[in-house]
PyMOL CGO cylinders between C-alpha atoms (Angstrom):
from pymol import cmd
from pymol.cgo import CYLINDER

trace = [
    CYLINDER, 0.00, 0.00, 0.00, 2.80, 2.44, 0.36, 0.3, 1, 1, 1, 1, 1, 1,
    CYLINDER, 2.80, 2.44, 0.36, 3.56, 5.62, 2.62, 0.3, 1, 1, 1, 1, 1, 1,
    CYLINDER, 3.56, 5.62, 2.62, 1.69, 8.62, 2.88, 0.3, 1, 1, 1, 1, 1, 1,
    CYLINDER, 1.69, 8.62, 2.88, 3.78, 11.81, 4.17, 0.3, 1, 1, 1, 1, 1, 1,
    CYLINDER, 3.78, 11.81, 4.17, 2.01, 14.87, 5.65, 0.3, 1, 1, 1, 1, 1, 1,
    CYLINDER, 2.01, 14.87, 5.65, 4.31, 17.65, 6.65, 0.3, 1, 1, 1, 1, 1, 1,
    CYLINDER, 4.31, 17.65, 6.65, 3.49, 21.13, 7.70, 0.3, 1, 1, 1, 1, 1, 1,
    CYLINDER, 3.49, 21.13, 7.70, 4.63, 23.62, 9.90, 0.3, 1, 1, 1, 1, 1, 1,
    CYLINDER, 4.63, 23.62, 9.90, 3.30, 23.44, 13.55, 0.3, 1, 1, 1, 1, 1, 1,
    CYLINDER, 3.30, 23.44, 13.55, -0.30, 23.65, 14.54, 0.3, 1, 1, 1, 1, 1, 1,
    CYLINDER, -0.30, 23.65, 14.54, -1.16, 23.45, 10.36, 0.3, 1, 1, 1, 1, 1, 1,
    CYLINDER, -1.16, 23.45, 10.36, -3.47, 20.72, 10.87, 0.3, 1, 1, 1, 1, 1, 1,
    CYLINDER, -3.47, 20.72, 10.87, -0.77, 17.75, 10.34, 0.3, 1, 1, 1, 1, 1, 1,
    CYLINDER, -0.77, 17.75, 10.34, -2.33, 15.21, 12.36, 0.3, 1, 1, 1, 1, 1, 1,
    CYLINDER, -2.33, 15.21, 12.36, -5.40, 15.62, 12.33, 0.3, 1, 1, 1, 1, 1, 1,
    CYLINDER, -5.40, 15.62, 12.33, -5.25, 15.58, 8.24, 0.3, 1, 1, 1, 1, 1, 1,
    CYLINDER, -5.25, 15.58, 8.24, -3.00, 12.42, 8.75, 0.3, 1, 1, 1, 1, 1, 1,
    CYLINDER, -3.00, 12.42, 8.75, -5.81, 10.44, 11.23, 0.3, 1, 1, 1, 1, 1, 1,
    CYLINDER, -5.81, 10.44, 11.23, -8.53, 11.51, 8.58, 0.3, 1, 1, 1, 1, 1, 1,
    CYLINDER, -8.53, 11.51, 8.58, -6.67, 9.78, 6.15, 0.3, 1, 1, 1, 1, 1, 1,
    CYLINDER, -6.67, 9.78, 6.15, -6.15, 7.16, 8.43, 0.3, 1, 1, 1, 1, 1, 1,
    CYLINDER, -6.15, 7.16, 8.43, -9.86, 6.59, 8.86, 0.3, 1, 1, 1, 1, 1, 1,
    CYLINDER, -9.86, 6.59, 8.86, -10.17, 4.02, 5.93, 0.3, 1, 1, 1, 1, 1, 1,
    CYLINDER, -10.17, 4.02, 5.93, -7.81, 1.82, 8.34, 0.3, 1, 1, 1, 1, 1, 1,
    CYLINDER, -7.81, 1.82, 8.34, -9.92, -1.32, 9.46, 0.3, 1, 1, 1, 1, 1, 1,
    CYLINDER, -9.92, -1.32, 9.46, -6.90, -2.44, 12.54, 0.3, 1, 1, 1, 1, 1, 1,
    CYLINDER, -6.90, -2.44, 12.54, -4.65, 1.04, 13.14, 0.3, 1, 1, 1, 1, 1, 1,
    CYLINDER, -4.65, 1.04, 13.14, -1.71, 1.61, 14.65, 0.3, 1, 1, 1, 1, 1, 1,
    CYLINDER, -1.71, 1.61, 14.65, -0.69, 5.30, 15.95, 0.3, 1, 1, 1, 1, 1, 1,
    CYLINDER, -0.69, 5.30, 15.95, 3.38, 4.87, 16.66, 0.3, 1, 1, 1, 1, 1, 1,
    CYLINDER, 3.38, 4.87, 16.66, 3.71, 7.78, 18.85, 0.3, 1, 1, 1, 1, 1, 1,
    CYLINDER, 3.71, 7.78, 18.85, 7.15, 9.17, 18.97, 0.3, 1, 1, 1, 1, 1, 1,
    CYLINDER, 7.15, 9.17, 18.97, 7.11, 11.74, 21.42, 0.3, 1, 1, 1, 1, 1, 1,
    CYLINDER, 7.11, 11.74, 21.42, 8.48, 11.33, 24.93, 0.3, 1, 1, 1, 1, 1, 1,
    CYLINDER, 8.48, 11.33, 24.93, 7.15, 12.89, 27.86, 0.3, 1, 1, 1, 1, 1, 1,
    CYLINDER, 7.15, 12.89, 27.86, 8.93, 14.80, 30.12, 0.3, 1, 1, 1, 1, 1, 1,
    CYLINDER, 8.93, 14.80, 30.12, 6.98, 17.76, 31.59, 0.3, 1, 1, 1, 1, 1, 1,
    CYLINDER, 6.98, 17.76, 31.59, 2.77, 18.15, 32.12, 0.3, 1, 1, 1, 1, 1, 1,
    CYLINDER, 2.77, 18.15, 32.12, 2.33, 20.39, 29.19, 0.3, 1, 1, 1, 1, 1, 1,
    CYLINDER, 2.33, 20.39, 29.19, 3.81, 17.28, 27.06, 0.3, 1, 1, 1, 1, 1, 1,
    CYLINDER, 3.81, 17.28, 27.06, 1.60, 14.75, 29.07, 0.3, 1, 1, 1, 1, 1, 1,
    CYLINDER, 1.60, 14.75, 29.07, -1.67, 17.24, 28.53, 0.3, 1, 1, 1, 1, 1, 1,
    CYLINDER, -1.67, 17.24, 28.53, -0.79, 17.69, 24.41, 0.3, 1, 1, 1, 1, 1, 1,
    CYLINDER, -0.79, 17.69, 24.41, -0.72, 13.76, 24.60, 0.3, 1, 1, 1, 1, 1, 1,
    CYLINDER, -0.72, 13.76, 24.60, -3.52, 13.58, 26.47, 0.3, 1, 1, 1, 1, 1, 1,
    CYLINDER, -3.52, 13.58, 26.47, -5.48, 15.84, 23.75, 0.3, 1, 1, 1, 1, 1, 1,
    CYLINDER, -5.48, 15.84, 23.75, -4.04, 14.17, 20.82, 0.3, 1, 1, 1, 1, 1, 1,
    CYLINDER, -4.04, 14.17, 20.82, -5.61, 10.32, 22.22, 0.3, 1, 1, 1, 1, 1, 1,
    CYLINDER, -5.61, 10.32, 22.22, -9.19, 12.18, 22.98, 0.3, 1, 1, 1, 1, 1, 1,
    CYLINDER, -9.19, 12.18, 22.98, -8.52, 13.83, 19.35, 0.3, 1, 1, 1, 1, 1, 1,
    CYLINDER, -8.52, 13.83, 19.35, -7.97, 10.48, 17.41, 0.3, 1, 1, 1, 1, 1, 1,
    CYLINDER, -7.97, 10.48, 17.41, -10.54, 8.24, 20.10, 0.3, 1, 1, 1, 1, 1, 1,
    CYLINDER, -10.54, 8.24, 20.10, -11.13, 4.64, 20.25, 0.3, 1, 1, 1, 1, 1, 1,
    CYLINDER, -11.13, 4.64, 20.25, -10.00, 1.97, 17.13, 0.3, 1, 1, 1, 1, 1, 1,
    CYLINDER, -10.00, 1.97, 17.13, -6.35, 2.40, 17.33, 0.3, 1, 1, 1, 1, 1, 1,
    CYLINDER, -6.35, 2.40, 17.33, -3.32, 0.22, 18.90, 0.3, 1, 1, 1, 1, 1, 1,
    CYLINDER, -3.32, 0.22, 18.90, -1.14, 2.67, 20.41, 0.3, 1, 1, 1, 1, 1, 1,
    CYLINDER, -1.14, 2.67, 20.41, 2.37, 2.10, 20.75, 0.3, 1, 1, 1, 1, 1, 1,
    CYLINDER, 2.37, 2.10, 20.75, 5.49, 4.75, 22.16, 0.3, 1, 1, 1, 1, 1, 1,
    CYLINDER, 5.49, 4.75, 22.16, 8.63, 4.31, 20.93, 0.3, 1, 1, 1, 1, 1, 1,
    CYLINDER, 8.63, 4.31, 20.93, 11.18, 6.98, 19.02, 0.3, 1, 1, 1, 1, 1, 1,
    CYLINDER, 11.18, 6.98, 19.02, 14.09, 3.98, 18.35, 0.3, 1, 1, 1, 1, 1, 1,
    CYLINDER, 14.09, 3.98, 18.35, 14.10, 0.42, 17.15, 0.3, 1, 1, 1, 1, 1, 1,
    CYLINDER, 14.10, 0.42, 17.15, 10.62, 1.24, 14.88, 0.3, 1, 1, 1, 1, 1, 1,
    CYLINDER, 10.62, 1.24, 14.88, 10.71, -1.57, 12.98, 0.3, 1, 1, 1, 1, 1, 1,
    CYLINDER, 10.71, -1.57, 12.98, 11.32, -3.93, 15.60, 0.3, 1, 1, 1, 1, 1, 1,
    CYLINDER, 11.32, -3.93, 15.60, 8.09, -2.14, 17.48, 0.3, 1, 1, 1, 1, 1, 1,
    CYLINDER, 8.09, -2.14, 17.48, 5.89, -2.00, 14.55, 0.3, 1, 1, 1, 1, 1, 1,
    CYLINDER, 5.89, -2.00, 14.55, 7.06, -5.71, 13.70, 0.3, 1, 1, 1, 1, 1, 1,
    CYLINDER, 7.06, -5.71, 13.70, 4.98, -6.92, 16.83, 0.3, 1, 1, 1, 1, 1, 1,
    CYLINDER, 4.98, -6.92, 16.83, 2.62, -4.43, 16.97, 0.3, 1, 1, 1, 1, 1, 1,
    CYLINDER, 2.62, -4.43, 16.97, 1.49, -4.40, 13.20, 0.3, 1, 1, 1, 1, 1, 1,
    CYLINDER, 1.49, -4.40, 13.20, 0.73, -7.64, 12.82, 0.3, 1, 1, 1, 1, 1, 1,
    CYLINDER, 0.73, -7.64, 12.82, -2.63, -8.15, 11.66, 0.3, 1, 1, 1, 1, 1, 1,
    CYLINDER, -2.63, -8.15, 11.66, -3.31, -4.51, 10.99, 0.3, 1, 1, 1, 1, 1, 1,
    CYLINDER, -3.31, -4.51, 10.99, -3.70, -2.69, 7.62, 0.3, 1, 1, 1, 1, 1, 1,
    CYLINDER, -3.70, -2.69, 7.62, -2.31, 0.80, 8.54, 0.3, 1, 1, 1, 1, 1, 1,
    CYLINDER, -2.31, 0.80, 8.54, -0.05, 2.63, 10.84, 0.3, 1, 1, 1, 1, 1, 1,
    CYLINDER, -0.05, 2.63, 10.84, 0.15, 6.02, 11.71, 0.3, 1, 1, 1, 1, 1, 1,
    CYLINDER, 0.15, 6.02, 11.71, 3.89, 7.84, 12.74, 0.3, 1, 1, 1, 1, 1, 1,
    CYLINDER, 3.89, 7.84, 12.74, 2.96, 10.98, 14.62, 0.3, 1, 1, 1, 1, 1, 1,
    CYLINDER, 2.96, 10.98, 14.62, 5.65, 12.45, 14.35, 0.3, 1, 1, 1, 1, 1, 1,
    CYLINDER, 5.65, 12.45, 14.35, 9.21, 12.09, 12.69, 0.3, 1, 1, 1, 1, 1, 1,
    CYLINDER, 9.21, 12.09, 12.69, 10.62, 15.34, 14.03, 0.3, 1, 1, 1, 1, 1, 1,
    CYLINDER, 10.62, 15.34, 14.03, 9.82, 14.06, 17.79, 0.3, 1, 1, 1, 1, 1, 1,
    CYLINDER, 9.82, 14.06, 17.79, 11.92, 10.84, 16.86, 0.3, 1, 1, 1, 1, 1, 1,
    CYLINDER, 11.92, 10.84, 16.86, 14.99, 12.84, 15.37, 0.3, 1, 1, 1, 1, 1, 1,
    CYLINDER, 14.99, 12.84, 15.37, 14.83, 15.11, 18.46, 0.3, 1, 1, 1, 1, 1, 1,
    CYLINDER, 14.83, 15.11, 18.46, 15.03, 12.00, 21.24, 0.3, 1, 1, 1, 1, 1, 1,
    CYLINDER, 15.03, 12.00, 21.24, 17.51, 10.12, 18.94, 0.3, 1, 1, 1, 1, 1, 1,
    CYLINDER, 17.51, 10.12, 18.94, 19.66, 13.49, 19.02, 0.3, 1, 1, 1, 1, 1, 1,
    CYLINDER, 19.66, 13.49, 19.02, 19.35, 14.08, 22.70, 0.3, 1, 1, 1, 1, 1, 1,
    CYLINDER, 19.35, 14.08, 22.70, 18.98, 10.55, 23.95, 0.3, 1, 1, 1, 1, 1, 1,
    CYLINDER, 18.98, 10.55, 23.95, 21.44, 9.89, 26.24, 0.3, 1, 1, 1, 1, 1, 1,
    CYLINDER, 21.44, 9.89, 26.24, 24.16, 12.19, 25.51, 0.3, 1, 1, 1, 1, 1, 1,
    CYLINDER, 24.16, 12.19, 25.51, 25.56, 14.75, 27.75, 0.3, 1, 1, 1, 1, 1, 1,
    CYLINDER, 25.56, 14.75, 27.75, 26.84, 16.83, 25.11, 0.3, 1, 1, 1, 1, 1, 1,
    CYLINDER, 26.84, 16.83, 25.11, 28.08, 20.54, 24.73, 0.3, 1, 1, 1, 1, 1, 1,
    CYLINDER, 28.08, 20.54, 24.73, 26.01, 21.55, 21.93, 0.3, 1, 1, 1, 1, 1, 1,
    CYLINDER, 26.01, 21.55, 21.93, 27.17, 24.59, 21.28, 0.3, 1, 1, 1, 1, 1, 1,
    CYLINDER, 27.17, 24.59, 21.28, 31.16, 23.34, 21.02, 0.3, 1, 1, 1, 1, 1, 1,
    CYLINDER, 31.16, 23.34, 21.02, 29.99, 19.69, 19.44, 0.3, 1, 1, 1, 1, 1, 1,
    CYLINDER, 29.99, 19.69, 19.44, 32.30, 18.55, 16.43, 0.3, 1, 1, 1, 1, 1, 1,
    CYLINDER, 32.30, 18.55, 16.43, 31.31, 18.06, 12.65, 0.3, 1, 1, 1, 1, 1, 1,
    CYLINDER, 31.31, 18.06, 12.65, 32.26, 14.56, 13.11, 0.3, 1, 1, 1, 1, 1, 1,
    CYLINDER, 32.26, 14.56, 13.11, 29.91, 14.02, 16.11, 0.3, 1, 1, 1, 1, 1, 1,
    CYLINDER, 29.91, 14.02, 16.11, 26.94, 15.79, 14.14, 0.3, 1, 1, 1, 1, 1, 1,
    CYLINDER, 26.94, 15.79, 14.14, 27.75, 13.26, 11.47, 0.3, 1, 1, 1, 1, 1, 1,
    CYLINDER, 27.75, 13.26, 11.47, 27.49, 10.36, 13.98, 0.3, 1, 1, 1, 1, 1, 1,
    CYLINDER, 27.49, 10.36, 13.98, 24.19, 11.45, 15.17, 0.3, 1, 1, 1, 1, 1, 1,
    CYLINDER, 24.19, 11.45, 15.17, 22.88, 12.02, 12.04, 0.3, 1, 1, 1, 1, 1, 1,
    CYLINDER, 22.88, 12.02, 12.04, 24.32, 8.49, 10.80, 0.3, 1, 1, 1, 1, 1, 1,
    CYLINDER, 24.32, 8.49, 10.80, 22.06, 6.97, 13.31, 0.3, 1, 1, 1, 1, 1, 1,
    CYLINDER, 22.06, 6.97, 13.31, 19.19, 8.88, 12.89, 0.3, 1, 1, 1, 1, 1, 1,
    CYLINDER, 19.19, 8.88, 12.89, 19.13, 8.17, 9.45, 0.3, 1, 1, 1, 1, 1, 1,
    CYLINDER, 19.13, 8.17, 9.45, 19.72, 4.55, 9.80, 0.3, 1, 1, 1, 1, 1, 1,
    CYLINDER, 19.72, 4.55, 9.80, 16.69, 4.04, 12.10, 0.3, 1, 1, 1, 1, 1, 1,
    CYLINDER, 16.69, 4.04, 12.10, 14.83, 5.87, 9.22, 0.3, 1, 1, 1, 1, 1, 1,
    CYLINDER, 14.83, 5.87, 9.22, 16.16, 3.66, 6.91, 0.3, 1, 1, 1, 1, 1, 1,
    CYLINDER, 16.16, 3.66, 6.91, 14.62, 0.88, 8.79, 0.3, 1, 1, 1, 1, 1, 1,
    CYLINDER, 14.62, 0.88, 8.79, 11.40, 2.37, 9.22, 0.3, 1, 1, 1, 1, 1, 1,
    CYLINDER, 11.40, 2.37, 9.22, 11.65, 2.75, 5.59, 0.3, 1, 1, 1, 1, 1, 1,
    CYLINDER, 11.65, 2.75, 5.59, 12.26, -0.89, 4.58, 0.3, 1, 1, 1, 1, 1, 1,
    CYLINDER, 12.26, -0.89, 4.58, 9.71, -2.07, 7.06, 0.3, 1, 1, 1, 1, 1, 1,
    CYLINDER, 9.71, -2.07, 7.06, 7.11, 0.50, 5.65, 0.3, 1, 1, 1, 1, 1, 1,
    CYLINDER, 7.11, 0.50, 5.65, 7.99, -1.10, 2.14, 0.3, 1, 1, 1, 1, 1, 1,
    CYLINDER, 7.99, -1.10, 2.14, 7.27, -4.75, 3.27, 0.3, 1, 1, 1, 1, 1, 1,
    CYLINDER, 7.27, -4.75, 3.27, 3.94, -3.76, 5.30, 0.3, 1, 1, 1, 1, 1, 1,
    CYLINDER, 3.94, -3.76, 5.30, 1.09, -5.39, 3.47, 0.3, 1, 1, 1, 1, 1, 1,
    CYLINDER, 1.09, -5.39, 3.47, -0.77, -1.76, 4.56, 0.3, 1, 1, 1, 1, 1, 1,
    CYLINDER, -0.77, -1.76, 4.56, -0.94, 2.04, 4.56, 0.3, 1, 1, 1, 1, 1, 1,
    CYLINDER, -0.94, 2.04, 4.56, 1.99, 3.31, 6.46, 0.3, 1, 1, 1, 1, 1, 1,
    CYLINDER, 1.99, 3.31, 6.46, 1.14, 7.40, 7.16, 0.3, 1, 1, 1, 1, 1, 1,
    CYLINDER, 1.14, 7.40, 7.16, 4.48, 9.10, 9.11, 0.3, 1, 1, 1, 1, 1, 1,
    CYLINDER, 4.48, 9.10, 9.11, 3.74, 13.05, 10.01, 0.3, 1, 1, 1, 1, 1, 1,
    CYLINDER, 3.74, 13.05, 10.01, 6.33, 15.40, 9.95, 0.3, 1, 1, 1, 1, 1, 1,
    CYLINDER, 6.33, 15.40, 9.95, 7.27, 19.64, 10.39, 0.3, 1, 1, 1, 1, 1, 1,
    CYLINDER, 7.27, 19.64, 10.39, 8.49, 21.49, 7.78, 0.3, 1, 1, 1, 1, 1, 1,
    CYLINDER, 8.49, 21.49, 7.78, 10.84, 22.80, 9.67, 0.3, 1, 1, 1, 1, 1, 1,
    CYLINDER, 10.84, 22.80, 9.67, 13.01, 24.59, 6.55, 0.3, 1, 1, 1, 1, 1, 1,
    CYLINDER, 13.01, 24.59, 6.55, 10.38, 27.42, 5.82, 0.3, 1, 1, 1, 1, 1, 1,
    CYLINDER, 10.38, 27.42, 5.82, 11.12, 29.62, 9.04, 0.3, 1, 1, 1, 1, 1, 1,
    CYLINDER, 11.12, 29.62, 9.04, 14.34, 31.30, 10.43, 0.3, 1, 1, 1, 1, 1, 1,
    CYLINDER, 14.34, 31.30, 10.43, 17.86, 29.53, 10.89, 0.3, 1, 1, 1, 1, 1, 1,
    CYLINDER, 17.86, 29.53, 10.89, 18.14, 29.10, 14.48, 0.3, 1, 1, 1, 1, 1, 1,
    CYLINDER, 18.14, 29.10, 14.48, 20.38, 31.59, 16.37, 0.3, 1, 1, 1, 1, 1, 1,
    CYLINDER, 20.38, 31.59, 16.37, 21.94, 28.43, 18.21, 0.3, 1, 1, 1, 1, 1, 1,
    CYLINDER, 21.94, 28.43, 18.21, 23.67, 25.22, 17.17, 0.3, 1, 1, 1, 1, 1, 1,
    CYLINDER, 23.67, 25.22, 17.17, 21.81, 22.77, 18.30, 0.3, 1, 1, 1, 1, 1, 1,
    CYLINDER, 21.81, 22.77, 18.30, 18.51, 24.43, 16.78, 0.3, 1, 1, 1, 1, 1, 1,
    CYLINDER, 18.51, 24.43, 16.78, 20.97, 24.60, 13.23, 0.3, 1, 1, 1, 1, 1, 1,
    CYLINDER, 20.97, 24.60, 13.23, 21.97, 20.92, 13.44, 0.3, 1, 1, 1, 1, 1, 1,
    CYLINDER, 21.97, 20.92, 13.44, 18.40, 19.42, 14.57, 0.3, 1, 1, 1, 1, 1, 1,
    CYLINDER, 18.40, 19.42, 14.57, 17.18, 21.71, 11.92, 0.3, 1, 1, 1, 1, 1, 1,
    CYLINDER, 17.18, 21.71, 11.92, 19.53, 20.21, 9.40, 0.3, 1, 1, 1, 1, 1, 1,
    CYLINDER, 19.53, 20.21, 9.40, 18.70, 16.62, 10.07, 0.3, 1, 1, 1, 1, 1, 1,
    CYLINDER, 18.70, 16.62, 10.07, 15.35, 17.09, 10.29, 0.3, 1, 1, 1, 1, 1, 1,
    CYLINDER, 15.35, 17.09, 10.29, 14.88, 18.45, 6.84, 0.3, 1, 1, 1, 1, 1, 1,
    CYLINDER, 14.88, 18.45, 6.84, 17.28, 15.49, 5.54, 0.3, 1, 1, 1, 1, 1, 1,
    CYLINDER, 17.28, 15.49, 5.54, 15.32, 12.85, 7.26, 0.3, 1, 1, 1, 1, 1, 1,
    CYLINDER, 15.32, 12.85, 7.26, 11.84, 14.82, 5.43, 0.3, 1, 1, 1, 1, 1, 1,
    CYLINDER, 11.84, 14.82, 5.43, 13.80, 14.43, 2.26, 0.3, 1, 1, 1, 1, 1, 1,
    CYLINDER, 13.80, 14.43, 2.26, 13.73, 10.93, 2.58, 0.3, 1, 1, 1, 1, 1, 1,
    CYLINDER, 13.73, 10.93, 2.58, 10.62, 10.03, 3.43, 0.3, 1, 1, 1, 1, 1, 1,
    CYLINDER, 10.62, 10.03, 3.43, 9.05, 12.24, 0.87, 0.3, 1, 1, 1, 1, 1, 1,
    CYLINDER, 9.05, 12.24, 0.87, 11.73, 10.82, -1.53, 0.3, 1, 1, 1, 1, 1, 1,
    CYLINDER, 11.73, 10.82, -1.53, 10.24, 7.59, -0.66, 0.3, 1, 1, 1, 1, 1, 1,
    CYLINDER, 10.24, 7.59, -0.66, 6.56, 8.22, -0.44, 0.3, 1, 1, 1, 1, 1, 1,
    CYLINDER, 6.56, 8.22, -0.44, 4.26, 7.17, -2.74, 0.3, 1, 1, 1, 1, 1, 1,
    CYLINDER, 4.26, 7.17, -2.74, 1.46, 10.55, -1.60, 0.3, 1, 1, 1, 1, 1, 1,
    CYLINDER, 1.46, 10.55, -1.60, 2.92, 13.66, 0.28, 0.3, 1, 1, 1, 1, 1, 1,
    CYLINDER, 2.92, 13.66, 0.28, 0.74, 16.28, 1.46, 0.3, 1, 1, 1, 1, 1, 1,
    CYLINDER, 0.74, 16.28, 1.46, 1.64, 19.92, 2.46, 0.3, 1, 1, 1, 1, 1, 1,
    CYLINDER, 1.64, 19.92, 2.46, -1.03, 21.19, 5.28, 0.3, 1, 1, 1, 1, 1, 1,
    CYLINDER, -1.03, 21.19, 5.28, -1.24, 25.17, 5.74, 0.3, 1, 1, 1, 1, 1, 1,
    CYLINDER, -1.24, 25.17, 5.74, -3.26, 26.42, 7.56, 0.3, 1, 1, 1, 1, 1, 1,
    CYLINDER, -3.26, 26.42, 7.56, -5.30, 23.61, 8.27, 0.3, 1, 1, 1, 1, 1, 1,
    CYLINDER, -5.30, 23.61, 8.27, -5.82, 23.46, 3.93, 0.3, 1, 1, 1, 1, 1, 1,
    CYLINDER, -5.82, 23.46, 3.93, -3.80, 20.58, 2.78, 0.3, 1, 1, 1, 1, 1, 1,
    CYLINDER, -3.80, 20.58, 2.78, -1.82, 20.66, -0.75, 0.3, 1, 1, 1, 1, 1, 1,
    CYLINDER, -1.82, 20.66, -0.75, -1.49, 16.99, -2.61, 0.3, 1, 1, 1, 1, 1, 1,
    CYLINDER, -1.49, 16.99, -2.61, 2.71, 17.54, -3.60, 0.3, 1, 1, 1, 1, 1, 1,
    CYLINDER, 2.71, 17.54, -3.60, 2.81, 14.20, -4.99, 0.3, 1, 1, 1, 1, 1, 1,
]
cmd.load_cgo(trace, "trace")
């Protein structure tokens, strides 16, 4: 069946365009990616699982996606990634007690390396699922360059890691503004 990308700045209407899509699903699975590690995080996940209501397996991870979605998935004819960016953010920051404003090229590169690898497997696995695999994502290339490096660097591999997926995808929506734009 394929991946669907929607990408969009934040608060455009992403996910909720993405779990309207994801409505033809018969046996859903929402992969959230997002970690929680202060109340306003728990109450915006609390909105988003009142938001998308009952019929869907939900499963947390931000690593190892294709291990996850290899036990989870099973039996199911779509799965929903909500959201990319949240997974290249805790694969950046996850467990590293790094100086971020004095980090090497060559340790950007690492990171980056990894991230992309676990994409990479989230790609193959997407490829092989007998459904509709729908992975949400900000545009994050449209505003300002960050006045710090880590903002610069997460920026950077953020927009790489879109790249691919939309590279990869076989429909990619824009949203603005709550309007969504069919890109391919």
């Amino acid at each position: 069946m394929g991946i669907v990308y929607v990408t969009g700045g934040a608060r455009s209407g992403k996910s909720s365009f993405a779990e309207a899509l994801a409505e033809k699903g018969k046996e859903r699975v929402y992969l959230a990616t997002a970690k929680i590690y202060d109340e306003e995080m728990r109450e915006r996940v609390r909105k988003h699982r009142e938001q998308r209501g009952k019929g869907w397996t939900t499963v947390e991870a931000h690593s190892c996606l294709d291990e996850t979605l290899g036990k989870s998935a099973v039996g199911k004819d779509l799965i929903l990634v909500d959201c990319l960016t949240n997974m290249v953010a805790n694969l950046m920051l996850e467990d590293r007690d790094l100086d971020w404003d004095k980090v090497s090229t060559e340790k950007v590169a690492e990171i980056e390396m990894e991230v992309m690898t676990e994409l990479e497997k989230l790609i193959r696995f997407s490829k092989i699922f007998s459904g509709k695999v729908i992975v949400v994502s900000n545009e994050l290339g449209m505003g300002i360059v960050p006045s710090y490096p880590l903002g610069r660097h997460f920026r950077d591999i953020a927009g790489r890691a879109n790249q691919r997926v939309a590279q990869e995808s076989d429909e990619a929506y824009l949203l603005v503004s709550g309007i969504s734009v069919k890109l391919k």
